[in-house]
Backbone as ProteinMPNN parsed JSONL, in Angstrom:
{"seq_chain_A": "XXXXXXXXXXXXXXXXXXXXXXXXXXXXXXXXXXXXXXXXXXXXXXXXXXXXXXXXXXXXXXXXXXXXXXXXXXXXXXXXXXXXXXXXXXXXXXXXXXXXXXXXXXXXXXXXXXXXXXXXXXXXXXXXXXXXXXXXXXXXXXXXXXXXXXXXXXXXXXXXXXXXXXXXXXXXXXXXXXXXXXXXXXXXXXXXXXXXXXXX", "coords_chain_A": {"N_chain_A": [[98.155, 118.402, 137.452], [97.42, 115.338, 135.62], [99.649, 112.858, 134.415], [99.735, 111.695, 131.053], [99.878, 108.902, 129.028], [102.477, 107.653, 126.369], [102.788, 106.421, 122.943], [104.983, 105.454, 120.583], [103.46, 105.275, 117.472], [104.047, 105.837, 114.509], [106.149, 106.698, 111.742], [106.058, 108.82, 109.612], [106.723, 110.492, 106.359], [105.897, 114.101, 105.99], [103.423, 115.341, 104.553], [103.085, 118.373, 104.202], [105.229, 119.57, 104.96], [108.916, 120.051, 103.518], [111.467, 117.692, 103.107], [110.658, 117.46, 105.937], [109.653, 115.327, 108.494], [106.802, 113.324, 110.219], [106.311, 112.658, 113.355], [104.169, 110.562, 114.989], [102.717, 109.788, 117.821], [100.791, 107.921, 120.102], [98.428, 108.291, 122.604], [98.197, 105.773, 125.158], [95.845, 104.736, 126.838], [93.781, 105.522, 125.246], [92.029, 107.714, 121.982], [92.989, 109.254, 120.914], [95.706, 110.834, 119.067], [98.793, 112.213, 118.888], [100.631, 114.539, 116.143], [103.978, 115.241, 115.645], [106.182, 117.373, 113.883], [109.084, 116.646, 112.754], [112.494, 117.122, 112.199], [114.94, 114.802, 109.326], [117.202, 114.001, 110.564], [116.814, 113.553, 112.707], [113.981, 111.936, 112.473], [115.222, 109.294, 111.537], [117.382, 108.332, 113.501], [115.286, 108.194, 115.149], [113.907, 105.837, 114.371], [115.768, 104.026, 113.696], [116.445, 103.365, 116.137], [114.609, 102.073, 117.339], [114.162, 99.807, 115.249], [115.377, 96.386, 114.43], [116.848, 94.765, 112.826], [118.042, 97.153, 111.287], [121.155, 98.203, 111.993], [123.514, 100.715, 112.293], [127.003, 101.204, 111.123], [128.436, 103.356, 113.023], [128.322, 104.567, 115.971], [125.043, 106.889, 116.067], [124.562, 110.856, 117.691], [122.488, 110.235, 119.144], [122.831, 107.627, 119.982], [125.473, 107.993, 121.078], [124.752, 109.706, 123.343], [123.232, 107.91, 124.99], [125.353, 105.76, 125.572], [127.392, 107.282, 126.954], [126.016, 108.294, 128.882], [125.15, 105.425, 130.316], [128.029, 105.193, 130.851], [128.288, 106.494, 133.176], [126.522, 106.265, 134.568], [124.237, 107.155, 134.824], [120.325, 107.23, 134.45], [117.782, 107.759, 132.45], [115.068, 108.244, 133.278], [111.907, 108.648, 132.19], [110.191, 110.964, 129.907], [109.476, 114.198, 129.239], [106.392, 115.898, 127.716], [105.604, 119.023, 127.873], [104.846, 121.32, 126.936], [103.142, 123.482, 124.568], [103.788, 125.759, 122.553], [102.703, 127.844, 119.878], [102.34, 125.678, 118.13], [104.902, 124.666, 118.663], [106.885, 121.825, 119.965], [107.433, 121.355, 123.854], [109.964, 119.808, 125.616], [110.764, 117.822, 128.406], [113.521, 115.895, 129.385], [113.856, 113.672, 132.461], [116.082, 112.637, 134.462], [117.63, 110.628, 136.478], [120.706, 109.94, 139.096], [122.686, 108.392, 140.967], [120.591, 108.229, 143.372], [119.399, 111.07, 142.759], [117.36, 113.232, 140.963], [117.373, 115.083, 137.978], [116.285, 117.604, 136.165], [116.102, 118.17, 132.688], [115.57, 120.173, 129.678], [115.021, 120.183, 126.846], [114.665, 119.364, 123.273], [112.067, 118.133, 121.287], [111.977, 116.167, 119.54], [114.685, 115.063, 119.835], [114.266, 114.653, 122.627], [112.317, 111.98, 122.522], [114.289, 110.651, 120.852], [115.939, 109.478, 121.888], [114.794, 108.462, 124.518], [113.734, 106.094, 124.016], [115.722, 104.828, 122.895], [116.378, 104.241, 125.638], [114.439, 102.949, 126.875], [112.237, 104.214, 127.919], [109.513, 105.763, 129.599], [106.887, 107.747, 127.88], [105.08, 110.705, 127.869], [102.79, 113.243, 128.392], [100.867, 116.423, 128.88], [97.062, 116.366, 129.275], [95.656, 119.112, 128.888], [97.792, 119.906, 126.406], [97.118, 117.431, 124.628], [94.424, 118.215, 124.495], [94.373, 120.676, 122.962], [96.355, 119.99, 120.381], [96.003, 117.368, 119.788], [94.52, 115.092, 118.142], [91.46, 113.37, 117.264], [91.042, 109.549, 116.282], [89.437, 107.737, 113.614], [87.087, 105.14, 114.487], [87.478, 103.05, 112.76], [89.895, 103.575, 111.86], [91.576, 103.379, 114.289], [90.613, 100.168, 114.841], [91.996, 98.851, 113.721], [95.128, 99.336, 113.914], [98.059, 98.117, 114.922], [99.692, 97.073, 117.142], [102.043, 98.761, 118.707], [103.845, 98.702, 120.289], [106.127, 97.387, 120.152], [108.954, 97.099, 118.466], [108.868, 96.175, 115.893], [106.991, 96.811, 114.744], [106.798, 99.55, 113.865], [106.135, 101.985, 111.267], [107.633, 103.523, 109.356], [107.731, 105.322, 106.511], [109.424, 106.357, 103.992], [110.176, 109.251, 101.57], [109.092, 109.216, 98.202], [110.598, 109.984, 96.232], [112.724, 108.175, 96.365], [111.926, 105.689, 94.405], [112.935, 103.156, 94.135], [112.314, 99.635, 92.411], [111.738, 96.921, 94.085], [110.884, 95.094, 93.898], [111.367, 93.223, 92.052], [113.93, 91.813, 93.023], [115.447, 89.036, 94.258], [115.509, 87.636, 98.153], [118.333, 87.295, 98.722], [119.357, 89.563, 97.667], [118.236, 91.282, 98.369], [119.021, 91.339, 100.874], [121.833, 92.003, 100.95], [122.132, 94.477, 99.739], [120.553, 95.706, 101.774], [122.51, 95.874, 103.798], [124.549, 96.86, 102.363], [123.417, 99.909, 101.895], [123.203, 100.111, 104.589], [125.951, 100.361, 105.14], [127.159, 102.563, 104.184], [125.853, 104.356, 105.378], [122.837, 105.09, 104.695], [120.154, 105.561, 105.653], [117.544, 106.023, 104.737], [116.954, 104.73, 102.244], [117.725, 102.066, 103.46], [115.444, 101.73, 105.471], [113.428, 101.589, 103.225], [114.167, 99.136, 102.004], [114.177, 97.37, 103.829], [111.438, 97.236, 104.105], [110.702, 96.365, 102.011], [111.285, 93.795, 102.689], [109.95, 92.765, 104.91], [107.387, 92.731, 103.859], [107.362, 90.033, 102.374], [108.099, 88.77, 104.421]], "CA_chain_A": [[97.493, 117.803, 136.291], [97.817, 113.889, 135.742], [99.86, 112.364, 133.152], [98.886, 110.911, 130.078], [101.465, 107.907, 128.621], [101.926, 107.928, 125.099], [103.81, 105.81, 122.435], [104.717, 105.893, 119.07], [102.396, 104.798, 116.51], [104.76, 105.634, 113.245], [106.693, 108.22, 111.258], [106.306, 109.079, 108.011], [106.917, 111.663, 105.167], [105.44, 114.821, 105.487], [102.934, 116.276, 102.987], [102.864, 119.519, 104.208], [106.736, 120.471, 105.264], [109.927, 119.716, 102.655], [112.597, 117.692, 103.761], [110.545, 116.876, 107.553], [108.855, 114.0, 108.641], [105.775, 113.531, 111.024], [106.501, 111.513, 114.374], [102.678, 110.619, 115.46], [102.189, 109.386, 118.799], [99.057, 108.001, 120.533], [97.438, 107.774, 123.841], [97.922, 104.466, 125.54], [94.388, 104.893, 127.287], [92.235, 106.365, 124.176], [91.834, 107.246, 120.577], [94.476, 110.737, 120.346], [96.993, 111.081, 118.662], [99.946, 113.726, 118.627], [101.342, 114.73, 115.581], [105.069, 116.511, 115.668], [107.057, 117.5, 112.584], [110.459, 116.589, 113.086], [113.719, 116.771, 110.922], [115.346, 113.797, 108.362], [118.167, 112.982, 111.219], [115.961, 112.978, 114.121], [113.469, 110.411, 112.127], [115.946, 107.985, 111.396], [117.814, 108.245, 114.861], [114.111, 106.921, 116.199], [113.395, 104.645, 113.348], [117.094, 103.017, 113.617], [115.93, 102.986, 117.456], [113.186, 100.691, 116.784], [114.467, 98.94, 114.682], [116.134, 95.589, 114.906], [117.323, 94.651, 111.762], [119.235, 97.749, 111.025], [122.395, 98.817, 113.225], [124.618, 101.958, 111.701], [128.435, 100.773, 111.592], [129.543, 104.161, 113.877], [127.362, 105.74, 117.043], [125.155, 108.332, 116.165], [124.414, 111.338, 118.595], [121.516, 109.924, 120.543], [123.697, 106.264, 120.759], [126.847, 108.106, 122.295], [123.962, 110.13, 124.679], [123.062, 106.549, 125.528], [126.918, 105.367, 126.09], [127.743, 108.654, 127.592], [125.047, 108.149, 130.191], [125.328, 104.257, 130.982], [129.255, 105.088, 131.463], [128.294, 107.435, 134.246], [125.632, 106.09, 135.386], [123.28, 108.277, 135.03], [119.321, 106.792, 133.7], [116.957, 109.128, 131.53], [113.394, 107.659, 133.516], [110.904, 109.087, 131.42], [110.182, 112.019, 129.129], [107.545, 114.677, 129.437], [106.421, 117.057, 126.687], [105.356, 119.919, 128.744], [104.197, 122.661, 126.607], [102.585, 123.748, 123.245], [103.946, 127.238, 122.264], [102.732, 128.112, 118.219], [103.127, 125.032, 117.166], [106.446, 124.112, 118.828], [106.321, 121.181, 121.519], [108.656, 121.783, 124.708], [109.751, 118.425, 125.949], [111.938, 117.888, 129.251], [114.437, 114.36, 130.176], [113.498, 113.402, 133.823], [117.228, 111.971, 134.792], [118.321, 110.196, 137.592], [122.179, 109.882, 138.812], [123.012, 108.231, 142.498], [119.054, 108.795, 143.768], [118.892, 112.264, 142.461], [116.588, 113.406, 140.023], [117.266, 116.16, 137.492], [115.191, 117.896, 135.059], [116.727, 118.528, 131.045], [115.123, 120.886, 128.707], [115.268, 118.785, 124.967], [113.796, 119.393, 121.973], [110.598, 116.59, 121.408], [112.603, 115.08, 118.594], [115.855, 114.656, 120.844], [113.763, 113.392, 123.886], [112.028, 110.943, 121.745], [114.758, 109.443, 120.336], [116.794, 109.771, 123.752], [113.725, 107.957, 125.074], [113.105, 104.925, 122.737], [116.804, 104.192, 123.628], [116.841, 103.843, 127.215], [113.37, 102.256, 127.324], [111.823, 105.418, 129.05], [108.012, 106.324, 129.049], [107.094, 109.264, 126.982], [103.929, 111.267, 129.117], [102.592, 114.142, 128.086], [99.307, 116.742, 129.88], [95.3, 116.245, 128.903], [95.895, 120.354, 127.971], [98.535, 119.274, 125.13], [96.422, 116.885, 123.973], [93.148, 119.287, 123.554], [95.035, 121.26, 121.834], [96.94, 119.746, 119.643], [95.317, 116.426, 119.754], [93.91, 114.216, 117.138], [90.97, 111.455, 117.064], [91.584, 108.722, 115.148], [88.77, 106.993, 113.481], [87.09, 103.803, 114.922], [87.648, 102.0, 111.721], [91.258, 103.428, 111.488], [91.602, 102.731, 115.616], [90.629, 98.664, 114.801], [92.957, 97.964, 112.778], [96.244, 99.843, 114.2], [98.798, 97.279, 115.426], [99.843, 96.551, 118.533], [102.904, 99.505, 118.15], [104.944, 98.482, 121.657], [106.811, 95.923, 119.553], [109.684, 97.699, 117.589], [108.854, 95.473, 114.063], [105.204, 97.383, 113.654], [106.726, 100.845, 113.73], [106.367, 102.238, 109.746], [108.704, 104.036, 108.667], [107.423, 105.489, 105.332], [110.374, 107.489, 103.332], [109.901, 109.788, 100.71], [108.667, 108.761, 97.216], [111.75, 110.278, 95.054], [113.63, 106.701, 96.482], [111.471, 104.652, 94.067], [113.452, 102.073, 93.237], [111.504, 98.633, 92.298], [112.841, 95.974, 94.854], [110.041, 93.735, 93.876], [112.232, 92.273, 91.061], [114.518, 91.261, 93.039], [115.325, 88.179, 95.443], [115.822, 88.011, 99.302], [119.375, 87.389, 99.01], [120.163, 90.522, 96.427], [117.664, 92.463, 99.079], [119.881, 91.502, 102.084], [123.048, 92.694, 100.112], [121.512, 96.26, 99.894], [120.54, 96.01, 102.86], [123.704, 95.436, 104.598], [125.298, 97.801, 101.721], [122.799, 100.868, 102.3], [123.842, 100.69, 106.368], [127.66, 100.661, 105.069], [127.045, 103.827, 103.449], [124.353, 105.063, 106.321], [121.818, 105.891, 103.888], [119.023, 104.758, 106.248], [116.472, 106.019, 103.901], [117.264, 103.733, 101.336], [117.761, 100.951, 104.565], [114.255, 101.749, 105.686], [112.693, 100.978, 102.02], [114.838, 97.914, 101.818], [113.826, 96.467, 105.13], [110.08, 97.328, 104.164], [110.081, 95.299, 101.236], [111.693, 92.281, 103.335], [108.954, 92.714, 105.618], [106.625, 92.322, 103.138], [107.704, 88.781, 102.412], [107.872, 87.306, 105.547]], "C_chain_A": [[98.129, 116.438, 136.002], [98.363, 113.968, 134.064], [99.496, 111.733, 132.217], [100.286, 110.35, 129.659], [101.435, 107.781, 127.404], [103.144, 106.687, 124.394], [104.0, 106.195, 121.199], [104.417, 104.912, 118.239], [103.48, 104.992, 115.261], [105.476, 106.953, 112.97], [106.635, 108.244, 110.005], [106.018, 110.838, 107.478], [106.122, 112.809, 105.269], [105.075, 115.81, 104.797], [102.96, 117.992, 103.06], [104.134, 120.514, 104.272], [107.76, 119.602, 104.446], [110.721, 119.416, 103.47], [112.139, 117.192, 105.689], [109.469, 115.63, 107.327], [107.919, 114.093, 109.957], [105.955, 112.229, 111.924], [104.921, 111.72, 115.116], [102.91, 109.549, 116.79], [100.717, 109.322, 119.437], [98.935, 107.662, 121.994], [97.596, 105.942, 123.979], [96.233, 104.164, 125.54], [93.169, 105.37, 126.115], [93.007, 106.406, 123.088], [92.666, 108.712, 119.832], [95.229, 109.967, 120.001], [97.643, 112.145, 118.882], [100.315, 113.357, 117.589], [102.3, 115.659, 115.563], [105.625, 116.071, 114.521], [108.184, 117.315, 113.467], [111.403, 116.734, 111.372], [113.784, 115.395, 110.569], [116.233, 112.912, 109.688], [117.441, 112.902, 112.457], [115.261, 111.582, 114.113], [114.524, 109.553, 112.093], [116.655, 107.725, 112.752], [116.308, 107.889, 115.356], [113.649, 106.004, 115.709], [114.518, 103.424, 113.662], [116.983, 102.132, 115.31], [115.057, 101.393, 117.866], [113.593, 99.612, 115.949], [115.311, 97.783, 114.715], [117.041, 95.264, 113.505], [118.566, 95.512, 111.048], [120.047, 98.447, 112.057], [123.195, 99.822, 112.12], [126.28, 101.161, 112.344], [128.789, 101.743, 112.982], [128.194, 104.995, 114.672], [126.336, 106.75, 116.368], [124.808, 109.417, 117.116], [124.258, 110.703, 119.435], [122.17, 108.146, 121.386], [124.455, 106.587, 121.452], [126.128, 108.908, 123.376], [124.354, 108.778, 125.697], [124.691, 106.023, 126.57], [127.377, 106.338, 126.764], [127.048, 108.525, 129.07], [125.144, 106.989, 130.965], [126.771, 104.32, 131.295], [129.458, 106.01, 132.941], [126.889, 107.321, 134.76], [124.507, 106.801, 135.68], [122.05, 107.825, 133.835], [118.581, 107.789, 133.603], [115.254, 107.583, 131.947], [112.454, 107.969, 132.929], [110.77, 110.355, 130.797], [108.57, 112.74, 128.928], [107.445, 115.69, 128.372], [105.348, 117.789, 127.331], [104.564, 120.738, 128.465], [104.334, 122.54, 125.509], [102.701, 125.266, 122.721], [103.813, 127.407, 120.461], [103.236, 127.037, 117.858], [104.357, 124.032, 117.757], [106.135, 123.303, 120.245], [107.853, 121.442, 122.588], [108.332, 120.415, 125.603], [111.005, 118.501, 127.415], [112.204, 116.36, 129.52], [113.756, 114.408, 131.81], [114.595, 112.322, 134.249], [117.323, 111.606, 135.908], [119.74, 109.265, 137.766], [121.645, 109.912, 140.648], [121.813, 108.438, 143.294], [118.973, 110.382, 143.706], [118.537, 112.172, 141.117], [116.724, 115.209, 139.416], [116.279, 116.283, 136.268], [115.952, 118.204, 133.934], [115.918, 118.93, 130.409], [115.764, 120.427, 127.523], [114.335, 119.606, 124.497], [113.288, 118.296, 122.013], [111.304, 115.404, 120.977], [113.397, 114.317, 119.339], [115.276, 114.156, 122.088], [113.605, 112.265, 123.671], [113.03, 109.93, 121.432], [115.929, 108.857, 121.119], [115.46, 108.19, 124.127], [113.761, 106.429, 124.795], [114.756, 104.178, 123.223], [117.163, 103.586, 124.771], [115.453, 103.038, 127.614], [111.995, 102.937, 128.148], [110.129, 105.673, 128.438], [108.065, 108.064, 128.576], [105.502, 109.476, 127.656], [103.737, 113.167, 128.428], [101.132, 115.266, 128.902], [97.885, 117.126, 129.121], [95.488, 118.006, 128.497], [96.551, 120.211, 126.948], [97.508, 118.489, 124.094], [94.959, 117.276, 123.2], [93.59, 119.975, 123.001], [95.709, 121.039, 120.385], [96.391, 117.976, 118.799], [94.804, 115.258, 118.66], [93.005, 113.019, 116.945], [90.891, 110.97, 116.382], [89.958, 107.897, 115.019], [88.248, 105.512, 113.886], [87.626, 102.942, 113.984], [89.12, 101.57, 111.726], [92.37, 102.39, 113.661], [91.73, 100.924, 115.711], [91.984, 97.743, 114.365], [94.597, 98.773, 112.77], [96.633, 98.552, 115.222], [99.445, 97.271, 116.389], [101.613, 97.508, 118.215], [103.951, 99.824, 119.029], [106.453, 97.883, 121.167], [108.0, 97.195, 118.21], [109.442, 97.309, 115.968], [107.718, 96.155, 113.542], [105.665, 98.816, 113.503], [107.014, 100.911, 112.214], [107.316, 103.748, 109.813], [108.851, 104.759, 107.304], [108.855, 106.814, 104.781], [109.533, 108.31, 102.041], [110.574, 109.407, 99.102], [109.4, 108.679, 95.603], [112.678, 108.709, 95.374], [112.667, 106.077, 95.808], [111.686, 103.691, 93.199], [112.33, 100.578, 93.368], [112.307, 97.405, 92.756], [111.726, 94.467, 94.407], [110.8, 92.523, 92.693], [113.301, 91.431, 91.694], [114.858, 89.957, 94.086], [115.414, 88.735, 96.778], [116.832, 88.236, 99.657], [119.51, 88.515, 98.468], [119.577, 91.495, 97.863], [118.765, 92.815, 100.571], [121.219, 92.1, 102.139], [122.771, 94.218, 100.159], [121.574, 96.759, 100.767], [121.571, 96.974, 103.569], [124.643, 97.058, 103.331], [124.688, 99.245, 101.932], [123.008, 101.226, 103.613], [125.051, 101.207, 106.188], [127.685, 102.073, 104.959], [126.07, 104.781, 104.061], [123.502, 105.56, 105.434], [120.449, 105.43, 104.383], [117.632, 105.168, 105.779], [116.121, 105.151, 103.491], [116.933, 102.647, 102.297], [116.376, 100.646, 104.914], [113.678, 101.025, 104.648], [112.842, 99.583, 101.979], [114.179, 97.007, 102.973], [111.842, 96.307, 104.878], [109.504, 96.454, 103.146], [110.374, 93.516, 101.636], [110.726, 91.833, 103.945], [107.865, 92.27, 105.0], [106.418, 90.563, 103.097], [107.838, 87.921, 103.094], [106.872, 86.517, 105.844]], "O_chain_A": [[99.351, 116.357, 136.129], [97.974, 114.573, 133.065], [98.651, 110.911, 132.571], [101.39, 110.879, 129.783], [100.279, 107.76, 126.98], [104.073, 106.185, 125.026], [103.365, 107.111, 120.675], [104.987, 103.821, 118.225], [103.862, 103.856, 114.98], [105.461, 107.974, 113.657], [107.357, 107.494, 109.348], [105.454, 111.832, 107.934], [105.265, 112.672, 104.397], [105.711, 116.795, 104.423], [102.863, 118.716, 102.069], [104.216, 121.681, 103.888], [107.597, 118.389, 104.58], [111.017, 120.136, 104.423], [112.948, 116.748, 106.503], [108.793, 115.213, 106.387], [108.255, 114.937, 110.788], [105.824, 111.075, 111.516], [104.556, 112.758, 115.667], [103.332, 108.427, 116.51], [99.811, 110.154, 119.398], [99.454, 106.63, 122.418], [97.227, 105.097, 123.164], [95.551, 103.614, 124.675], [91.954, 105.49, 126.27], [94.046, 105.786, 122.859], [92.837, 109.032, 118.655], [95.493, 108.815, 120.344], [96.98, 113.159, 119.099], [100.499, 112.148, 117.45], [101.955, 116.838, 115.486], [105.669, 114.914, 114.103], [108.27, 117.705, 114.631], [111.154, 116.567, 110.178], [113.023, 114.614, 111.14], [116.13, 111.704, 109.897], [117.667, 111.942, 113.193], [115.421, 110.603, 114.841], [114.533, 108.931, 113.156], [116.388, 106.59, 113.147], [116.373, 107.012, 116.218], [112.961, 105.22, 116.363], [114.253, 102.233, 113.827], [117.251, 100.973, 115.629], [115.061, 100.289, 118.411], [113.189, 98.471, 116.173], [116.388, 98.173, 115.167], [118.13, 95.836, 113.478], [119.579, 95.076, 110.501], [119.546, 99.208, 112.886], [123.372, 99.345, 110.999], [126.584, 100.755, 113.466], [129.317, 101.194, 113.949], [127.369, 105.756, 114.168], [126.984, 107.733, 116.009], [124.546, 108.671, 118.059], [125.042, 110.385, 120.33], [122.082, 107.676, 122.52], [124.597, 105.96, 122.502], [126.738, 108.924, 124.445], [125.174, 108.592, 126.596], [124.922, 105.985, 127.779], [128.175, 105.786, 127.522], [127.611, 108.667, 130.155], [125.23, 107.141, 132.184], [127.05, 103.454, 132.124], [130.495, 106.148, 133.589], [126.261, 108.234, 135.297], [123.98, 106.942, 136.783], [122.32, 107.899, 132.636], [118.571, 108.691, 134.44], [114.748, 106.645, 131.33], [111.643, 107.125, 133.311], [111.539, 111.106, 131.398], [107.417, 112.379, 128.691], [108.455, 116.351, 128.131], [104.226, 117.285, 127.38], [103.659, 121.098, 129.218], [105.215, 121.832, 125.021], [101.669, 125.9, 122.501], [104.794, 127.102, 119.783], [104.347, 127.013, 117.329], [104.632, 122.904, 117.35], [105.514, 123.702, 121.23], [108.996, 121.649, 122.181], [107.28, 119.994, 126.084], [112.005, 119.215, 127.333], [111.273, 115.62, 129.836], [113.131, 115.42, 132.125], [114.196, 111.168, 134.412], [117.006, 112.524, 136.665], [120.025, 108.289, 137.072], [120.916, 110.641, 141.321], [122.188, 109.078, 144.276], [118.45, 110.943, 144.668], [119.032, 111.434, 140.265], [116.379, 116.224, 140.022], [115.696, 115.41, 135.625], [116.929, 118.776, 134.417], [115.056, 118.06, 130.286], [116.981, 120.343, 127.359], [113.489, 120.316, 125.04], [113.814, 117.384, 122.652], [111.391, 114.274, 121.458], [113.127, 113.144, 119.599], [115.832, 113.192, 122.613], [114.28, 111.384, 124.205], [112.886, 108.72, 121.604], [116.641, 107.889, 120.85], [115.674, 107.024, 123.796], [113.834, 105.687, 125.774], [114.825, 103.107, 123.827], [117.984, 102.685, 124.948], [115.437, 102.494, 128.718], [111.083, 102.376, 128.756], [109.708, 105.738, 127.283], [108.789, 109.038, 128.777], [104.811, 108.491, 127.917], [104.618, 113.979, 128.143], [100.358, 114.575, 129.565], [97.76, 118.154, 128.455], [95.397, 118.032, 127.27], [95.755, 120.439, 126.037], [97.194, 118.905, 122.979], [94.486, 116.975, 122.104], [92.954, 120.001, 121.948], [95.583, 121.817, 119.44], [96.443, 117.634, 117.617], [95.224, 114.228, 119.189], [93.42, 111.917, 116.587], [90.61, 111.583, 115.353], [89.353, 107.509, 116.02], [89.037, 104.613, 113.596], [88.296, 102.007, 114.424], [89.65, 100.461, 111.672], [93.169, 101.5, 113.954], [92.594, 100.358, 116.381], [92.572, 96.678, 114.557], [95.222, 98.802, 111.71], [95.874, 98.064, 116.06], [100.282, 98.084, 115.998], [102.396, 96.89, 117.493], [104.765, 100.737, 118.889], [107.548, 97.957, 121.723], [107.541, 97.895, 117.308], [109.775, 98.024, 115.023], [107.395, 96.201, 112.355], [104.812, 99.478, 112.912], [107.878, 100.179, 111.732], [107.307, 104.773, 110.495], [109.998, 104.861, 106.867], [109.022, 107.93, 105.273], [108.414, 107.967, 101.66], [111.751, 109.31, 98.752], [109.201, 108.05, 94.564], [113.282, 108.232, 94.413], [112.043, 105.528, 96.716], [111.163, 103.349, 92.138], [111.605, 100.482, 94.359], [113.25, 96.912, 92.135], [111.872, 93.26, 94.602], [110.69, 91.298, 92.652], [113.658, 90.413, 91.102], [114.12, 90.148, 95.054], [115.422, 89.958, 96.923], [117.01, 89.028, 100.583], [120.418, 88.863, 99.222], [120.335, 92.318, 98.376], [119.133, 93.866, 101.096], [121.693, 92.615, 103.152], [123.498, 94.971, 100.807], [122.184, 97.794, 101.036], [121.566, 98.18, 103.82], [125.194, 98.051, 103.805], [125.607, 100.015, 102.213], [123.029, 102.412, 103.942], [125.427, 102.226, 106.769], [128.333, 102.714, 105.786], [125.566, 105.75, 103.493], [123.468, 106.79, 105.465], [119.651, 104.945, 103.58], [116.636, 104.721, 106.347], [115.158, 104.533, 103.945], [115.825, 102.151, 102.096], [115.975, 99.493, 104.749], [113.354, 99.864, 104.901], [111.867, 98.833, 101.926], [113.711, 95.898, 102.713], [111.145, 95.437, 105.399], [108.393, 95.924, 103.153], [109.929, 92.476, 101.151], [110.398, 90.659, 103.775], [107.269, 91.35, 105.559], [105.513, 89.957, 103.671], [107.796, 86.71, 102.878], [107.026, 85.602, 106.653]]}, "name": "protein", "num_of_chains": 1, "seq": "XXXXXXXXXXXXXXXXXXXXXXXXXXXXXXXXXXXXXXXXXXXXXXXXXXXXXXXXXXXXXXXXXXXXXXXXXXXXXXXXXXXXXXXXXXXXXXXXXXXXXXXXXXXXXXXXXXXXXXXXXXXXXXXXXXXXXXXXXXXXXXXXXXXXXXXXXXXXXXXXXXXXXXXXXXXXXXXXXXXXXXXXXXXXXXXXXXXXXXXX"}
């Protein structure tokens, strides 16, 4: 069965599970989507991924994967999400070390944000996708942004952070910024960076 190549389209808050967030991926070739629930530290380990603007002072997991792997030489080529059991996606690494190629059993989240690090295609199979699948409206389809580019991925946090940044300047925002990474609160970091964005 041929692969299908997928990317990610965004992550945000979801309405239906407390505390998780919804990593949506879409079809290069067409108008699916995947939606997977993930945990709080998974999102931000693929948001922080993407992101240029914010860096964490100290490693986390999926960075010392990263460093762990480029010190031994060993590249994570692409990532396949394999299987659809109730719900739960089953994702495997596709490694290569010295021209051998091993296989790694991951969780979606942990491939993903494994993935996004090393530059690796994310591939998934035309069964997954009827199943689980999603078409996206032409209207909503037109007007989705070009989502290769690390600056278009959204990032939406949850709605209890609603502090009002609109009051304040660019410099006070960059201060936050920079003070919300100190303190890894990449919630907060996210918001902050979203109202910078705004302004550019």
């Amino acid at each position: 069965m041929s692969l299908i190549q997928l990317n990610i389209k965004g992550i945000s808050y979801s309405q239906t599970q407390s505390g998780a967030y919804a990593l949506v991926l879409s079809e290069i070739d067409g108008t699916r989507t995947l939606p997977i629930i993930i945990g709080a530290f998974e999102a931000q380990s693929i948001a922080i991924a993407l992101e240029t603007e914010i860096r964490p002072p100290r490693p986390l997991t999926h960075d010392l994967f990263k460093t762990f792997s480029d010190r031994f030489l060993i590249t994570v080529k692409e990532v396949i999400i394999h299987k659809l059991v109730d719900g739960v996606f089953f994702s495997s690494l596709i490694c290569e070390r010295d021209g051998v190629e091993e296989t790694i059993d991951t969780r979606t989240s942990d491939a993903i944000a494994i993935a996004v690090r090393f530059e690796a295609p994310i591939y998934t199979y035309e069964n997954i996708l009827e199943k689980a699948g999603i078409y996206l409206k032409i209207e909503e389809e037109l007007s989705i942004e070009d989502t290769t580019k690390p600056k278009n991925i959204s990032f939406e946090i949850e709605d209890d952070l609603n502090t009002d940044f609109t009051t304040l300047s660019l410099r006070e925002l960059n201060e936050q910024l920079n003070h919300a990474v100190s303190n890894e609160d990449y919630e907060l970091a996210a918001k902050i960076r979203d109202e910078i964005s705004k302004r550019s």
